[in-house]
C-alpha positions in Angstrom: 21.7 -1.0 12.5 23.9 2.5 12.5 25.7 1.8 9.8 24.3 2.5 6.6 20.4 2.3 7.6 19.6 4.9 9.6 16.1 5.8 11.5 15.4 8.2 8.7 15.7 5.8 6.0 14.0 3.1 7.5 11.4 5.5 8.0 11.6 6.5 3.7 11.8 2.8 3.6 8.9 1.5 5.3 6.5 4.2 4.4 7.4 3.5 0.8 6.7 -0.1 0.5 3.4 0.7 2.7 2.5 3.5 0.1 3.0 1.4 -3.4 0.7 -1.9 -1.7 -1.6 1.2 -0.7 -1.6 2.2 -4.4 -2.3 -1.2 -5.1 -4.8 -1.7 -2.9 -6.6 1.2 -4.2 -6.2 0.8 -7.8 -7.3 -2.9 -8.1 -8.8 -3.7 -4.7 -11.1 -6.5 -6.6 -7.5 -8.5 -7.3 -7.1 -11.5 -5.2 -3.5 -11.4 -5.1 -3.8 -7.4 -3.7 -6.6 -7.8 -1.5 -6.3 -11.3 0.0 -2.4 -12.0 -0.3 -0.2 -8.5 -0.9 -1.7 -6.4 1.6 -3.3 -8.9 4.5 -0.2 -10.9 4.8 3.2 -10.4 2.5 3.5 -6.1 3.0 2.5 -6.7 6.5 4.2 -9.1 7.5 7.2 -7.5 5.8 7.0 -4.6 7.6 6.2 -6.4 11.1 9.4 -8.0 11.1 11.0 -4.9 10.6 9.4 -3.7 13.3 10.2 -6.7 15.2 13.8 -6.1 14.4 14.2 -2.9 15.7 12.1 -3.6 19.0 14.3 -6.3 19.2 17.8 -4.4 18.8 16.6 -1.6 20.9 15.9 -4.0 23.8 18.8 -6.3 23.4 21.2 -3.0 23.0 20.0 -1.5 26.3 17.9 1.7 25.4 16.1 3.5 25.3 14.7 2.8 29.2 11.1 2.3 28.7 9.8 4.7 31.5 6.5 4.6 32.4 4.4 3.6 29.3 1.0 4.3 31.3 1.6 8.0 31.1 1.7 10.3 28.5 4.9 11.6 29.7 6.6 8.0 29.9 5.5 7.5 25.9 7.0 10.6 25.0 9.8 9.5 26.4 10.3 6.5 24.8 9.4 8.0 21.7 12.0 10.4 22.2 14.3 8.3 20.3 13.9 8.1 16.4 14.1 4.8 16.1 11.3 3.5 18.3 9.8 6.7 16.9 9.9 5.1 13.6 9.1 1.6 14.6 5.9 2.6 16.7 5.0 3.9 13.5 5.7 0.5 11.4 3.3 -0.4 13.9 0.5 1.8 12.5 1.5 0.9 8.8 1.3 -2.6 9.1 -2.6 -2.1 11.1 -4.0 -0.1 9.4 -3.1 -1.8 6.0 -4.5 -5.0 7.3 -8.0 -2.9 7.9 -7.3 -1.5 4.3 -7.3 -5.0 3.0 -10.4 -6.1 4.8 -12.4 -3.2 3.4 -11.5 -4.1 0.3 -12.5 -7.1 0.1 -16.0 -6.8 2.4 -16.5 -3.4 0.1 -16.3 -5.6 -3.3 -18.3 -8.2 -2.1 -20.7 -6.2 -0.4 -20.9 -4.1 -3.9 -19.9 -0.9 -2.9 -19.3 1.9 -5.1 -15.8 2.5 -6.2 -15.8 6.1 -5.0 -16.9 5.4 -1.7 -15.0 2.3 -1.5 -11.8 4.4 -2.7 -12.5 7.4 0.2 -12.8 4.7 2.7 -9.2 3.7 1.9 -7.7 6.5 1.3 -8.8 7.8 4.4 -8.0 4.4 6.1 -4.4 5.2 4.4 -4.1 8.5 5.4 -6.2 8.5 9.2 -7.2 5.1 9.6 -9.9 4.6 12.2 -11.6 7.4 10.8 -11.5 5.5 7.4 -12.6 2.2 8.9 -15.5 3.9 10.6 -16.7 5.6 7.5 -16.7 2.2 6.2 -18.9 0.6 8.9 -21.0 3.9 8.3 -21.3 3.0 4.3 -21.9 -1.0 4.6 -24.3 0.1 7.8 -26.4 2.6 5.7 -25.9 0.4 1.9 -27.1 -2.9 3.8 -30.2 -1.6 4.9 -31.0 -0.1 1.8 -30.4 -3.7 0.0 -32.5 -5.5 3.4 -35.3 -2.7 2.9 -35.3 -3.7 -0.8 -35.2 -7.4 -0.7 -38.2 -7.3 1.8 -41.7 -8.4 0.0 -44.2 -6.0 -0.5 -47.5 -7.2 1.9 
């Protein structure tokens, strides 16, 4: 994998393909194909067998030794080298893209607005558990507004 693909690039790579299904996601999150197909399964999946494939070279090839993974230390370590480096973060691309898609689709179906719908993914995107959780904070808060309105009046 030295020769004309180097950490780097599969780094540009990766985080491109990630960032256009993003876009996709964002622009058109109502879209079956985006929201139940591009992002959920084929980007991820794309990108988890790249990850695969570098996990898998980097262990067959001998390096880097994983030290002790328990520690903060021993993961420095092992992210020492750039291309576990850029494979650990494949691993957060492909993750939080799956949590993208599943906002999107609970967000349309739930009826959410399109702004806070976008902000949840973008932040998702960009710092994902703290878009997820403003999410669950947004369906939370926007379900018992529709409960309190569906209730009769005694």
């Amino acid at each position: 994998m030295n020769g004309l693909l180097n950490p780097q690039r599969f780094f540009e790579v990766t985080n491109t393909v990630a960032l256009l299904a993003w876009i996709g996601l964002v622009a058109f999150p109502a879209r079956r194909f985006v929201s139940h197909l591009l992002c959920p399964i084929l980007v991820p999946g794309l990108l988890a067998a790249c990850y695969a494939a570098v996990i898998g070279w980097k262990l067959a090839s001998g390096g880097p030794p994983p030290g002790d993974l328990t520690t903060l230390a021993g993961l420095r370590s092992a992210f020492a080298d750039d291309w576990v480096f850029a494979a650990a973060w494949t691993h957060y691309l492909v993750f939080d893209m799956v949590v993208g898609a599943w906002i999107a689709r609970d967000a349309v179906r739930l009826g959410i607005p399109w702004p806070l719908r976008t902000l949840a993914l973008i932040l998702t995107f960009l710092a994902g558990p703290v878009g997820f959780l403003l999410h669950l904070l947004i369906r939370g808060i926007l379900r018992r507004r529709f409960l309190a309105e569906e209730r009769p009046i005694s």
